[in-house]
C-alpha positions in Angstrom: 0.0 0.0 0.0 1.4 3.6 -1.3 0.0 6.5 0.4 1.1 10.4 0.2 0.0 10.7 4.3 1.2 8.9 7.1 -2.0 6.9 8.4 -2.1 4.9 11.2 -2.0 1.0 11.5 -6.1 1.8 12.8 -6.6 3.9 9.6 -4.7 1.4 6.9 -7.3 -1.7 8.5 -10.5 0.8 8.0 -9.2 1.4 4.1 -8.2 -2.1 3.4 -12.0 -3.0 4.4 -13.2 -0.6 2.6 -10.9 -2.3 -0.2 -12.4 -5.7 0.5 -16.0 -5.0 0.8 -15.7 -3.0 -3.2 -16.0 0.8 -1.6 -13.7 3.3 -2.7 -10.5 3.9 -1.1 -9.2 7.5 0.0 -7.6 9.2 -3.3 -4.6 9.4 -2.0 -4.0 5.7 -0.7 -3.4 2.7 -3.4 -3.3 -0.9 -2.5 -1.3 -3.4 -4.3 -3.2 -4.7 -7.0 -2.0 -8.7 -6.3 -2.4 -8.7 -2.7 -5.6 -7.3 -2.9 -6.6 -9.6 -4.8 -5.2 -12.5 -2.5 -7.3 -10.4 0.2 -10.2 -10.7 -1.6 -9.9 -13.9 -2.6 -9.4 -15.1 0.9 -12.4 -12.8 2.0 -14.8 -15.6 2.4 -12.6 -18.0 4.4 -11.7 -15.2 6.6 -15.5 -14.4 7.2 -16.2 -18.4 7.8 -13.1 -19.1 10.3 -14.6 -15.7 12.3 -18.0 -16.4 12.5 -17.4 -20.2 13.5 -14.5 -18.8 16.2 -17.0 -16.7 17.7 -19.8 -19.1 17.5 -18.8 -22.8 17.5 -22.1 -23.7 19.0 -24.7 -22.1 16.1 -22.2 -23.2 13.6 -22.7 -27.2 14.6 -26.3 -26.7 15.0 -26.5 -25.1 11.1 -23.7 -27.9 10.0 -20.5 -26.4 8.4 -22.0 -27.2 5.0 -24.5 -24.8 5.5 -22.7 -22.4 8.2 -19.7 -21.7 5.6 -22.2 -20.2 2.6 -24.1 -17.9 5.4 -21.3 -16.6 6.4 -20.5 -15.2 3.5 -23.7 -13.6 2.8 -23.9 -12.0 6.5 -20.4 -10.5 5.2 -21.5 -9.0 2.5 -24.6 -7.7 4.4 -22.9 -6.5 7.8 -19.3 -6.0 6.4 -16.2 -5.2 9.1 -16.3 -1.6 10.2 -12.9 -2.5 12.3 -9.6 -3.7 11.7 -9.9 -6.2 14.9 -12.1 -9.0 13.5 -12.8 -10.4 17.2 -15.3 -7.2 16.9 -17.0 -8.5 13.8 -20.2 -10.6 14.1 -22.5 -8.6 16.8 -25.2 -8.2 14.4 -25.6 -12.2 13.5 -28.2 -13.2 16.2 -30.4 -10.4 14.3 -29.6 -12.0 11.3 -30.5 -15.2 12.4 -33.5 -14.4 13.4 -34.7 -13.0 9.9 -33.1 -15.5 7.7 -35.9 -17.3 6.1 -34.6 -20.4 5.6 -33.7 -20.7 9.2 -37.1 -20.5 10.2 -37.8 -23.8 11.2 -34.8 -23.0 13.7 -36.4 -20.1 15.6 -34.0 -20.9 18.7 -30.6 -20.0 17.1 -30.7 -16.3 17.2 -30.8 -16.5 21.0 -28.1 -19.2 21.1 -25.9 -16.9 19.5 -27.4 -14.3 21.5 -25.3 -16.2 24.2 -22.5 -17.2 22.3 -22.1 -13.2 21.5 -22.3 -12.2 24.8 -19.4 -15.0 26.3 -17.1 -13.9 23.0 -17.5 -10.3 24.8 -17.5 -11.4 28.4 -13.5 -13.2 27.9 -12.5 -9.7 26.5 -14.4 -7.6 28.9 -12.1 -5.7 31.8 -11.1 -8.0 34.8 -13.0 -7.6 37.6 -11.4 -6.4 40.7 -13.4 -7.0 44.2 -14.1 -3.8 46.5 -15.0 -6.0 49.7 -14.8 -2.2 51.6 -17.5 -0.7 49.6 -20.1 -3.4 50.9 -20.2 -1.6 53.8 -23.0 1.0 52.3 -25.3 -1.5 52.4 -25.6 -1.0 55.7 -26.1 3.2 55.0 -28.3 3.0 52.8 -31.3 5.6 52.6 -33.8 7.0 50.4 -31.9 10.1 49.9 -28.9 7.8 49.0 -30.0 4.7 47.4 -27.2 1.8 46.8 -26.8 -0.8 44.2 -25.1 -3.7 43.6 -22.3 -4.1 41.1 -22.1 -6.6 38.7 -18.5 -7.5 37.1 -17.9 -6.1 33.6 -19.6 -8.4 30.3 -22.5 -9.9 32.9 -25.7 -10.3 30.3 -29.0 -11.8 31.1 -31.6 -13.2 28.6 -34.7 -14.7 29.1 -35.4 -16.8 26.3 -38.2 -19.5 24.9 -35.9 -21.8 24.4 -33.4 -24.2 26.6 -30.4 -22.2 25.2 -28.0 -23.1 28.2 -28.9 -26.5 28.0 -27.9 -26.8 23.8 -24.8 -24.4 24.6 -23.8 -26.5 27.6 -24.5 -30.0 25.5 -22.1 -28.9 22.9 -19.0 -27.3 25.0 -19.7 -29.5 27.9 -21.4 -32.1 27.3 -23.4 -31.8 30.2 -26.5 -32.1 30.0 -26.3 -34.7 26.6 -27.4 -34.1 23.5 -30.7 -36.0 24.0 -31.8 -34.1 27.5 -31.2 -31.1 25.4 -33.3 -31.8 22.3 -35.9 -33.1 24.6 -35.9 -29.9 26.6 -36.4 -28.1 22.8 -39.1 -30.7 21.8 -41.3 -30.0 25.4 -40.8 -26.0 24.8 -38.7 -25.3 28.0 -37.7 -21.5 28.0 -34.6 -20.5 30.0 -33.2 -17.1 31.9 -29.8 -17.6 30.8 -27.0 -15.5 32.7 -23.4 -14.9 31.1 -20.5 -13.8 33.5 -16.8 -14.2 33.4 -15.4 -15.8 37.2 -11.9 -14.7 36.8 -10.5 -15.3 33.2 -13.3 -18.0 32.5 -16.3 -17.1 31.2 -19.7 -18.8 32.0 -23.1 -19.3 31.3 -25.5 -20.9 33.8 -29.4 -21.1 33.7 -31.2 -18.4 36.5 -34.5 -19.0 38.6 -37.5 -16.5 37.6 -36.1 -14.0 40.5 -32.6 -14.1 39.7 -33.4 -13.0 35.9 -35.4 -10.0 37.6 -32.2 -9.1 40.1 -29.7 -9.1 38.2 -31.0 -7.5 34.6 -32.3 -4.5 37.1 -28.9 -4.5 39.4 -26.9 -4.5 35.9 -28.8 -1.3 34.3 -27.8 0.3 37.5 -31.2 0.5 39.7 -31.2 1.1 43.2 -31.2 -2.9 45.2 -34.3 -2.1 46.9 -36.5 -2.0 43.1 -34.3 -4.8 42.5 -34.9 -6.6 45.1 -38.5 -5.8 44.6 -38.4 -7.2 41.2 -37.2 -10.4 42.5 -39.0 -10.7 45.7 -42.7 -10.7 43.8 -41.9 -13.4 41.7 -40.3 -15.5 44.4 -41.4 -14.1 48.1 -39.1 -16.6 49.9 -36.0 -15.5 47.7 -32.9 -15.6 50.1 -30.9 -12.4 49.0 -28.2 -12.7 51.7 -27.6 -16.6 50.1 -27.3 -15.2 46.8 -25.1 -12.4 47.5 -22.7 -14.5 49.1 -22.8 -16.8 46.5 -22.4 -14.0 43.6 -19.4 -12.7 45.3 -17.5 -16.0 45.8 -18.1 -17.0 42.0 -17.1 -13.4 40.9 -20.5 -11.9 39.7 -21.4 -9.1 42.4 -17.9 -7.1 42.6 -19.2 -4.1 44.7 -21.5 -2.0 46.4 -22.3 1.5 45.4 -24.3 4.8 45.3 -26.8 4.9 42.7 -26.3 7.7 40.3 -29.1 9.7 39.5 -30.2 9.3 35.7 -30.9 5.5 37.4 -33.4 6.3 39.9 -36.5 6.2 37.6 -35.0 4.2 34.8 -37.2 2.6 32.5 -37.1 -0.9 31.3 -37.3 -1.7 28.0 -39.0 -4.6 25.7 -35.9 -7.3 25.9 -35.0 -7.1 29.7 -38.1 -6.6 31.0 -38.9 -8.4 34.5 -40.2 -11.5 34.5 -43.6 -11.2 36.0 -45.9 -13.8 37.9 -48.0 -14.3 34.6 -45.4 -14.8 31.6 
């Protein structure tokens, strides 16, 4: 690549996209005709080994056959905006969920929902505990409301489908195969939560009030409209069991003051709480 500028090594990935998804480069910057080409040509492999990286379990349930040609397409459709292509692929549950000949396969978008959300969790920052900070809990008020922290890249998702259970089956292989296609075939949803417990990161199924605690705790709300939350759909939920628990395995990582653009925070359609009559 020739160029009359110095760019930097950011800037030269951002062009050489541009390059390999057909858009025009800046005036001043020409790539080698050959090894674009070899770019190019290599395009479609590069898009396959990505995808299937991030999302080994979707890509066994589709079947290589099938994953390698859809990965092309969703290239072509939701090209790299970013040099770093561990940052490519955030838009394929969405594209799963639309693909028309996956419709038979309704569950997959949320799998990779999952899948997305672990690939982000192993990157996210390391969690560091503030054991001194629990001590607010203790001073809390109205006028200053505390929360619980969650460690960075936890996601919740309440899904219609058993997605721990066929994510689980295929890393794991606990439960098998069969308990996991049987929990498809009977309709068994699942509140799946995603967390990393030091460099690991995890998924584990979550009871009705968990779902509610921690989605609310991790879009900052005060613990007491958490706690509400899960309390209503489970009155003899044992908070002070769970928050030990969540602390040992790495998911609560502090206490703190609530900021004030989360005091009347709204939920929206994908996190909402699960309530006594869905």
């Amino acid at each position: 690549m020739t160029h009359t500028r110095s760019l930097t090594f950011a800037q030269e990935q951002t062009l050489l996209l541009d390059a390999l998804a057909g858009q025009r480069s800046a005036a001043n910057v020409t790539f080698n005709p050959r090894g674009l080409q070899v770019y190019q040509a290599n395009r479609a492999l590069l898009a396959e080994r990505t995808l299937a990286g991030t999302y080994p379990v979707t890509c066994q349930l589709i079947g290589i056959e099938s994953f390698e040609p859809l990965a092309r397409h969703f290239w072509r459709q939701h090209p790299p905006v970013r040099g770093d292509m561990g940052q490519w692929g955030a838009q394929l549950p969405e594209f799963l969920d639309t693909a028309p000949q996956l419709a038979g396969e309704p569950f997959l978008g949320d799998v990779a929902r999952i899948e997305w959300a672990l690939h982000c969790a192993a990157t996210a920052p390391d969690a560091v505990l503030d054991a001194a900070s629990f001590a607010l809990l203790t001073e809390a008020d109205d006028a200053q409301p505390v929360s619980l922290v969650p460690s960075p890249g936890t996601y919740t998702l309440a899904s219609m489908y058993p997605v721990v259970g066929i994510i689980n089956a295929h890393l794991l292989g606990q439960p098998t195969m069969g308990e996991a296609a049987e929990l498809l075939r009977q309709g068994r949803g699942e509140q799946a939560l995603v967390w990393r417990q030091g460099f690991k990161p995890r998924v584990r199924t979550l009871s009705r009030a968990e779902y509610n605690l921690i989605t609310a705790l991790n879009k900052g709300l005060a613990l007491e409209a958490a706690l509400n939350q899960a309390v209503g759909i489970e009155p003899a939920f044992d908070f002070n069991a769970w928050l030990g628990a969540a602390v040992l395995t790495g998911l609560i990582t502090a206490a703190a003051q609530v900021a004030s653009s989360n005091l009347n925070n709204k939920e929206n359609h994908h996190d909402k709480p699960i309530s006594h009559t869905d």
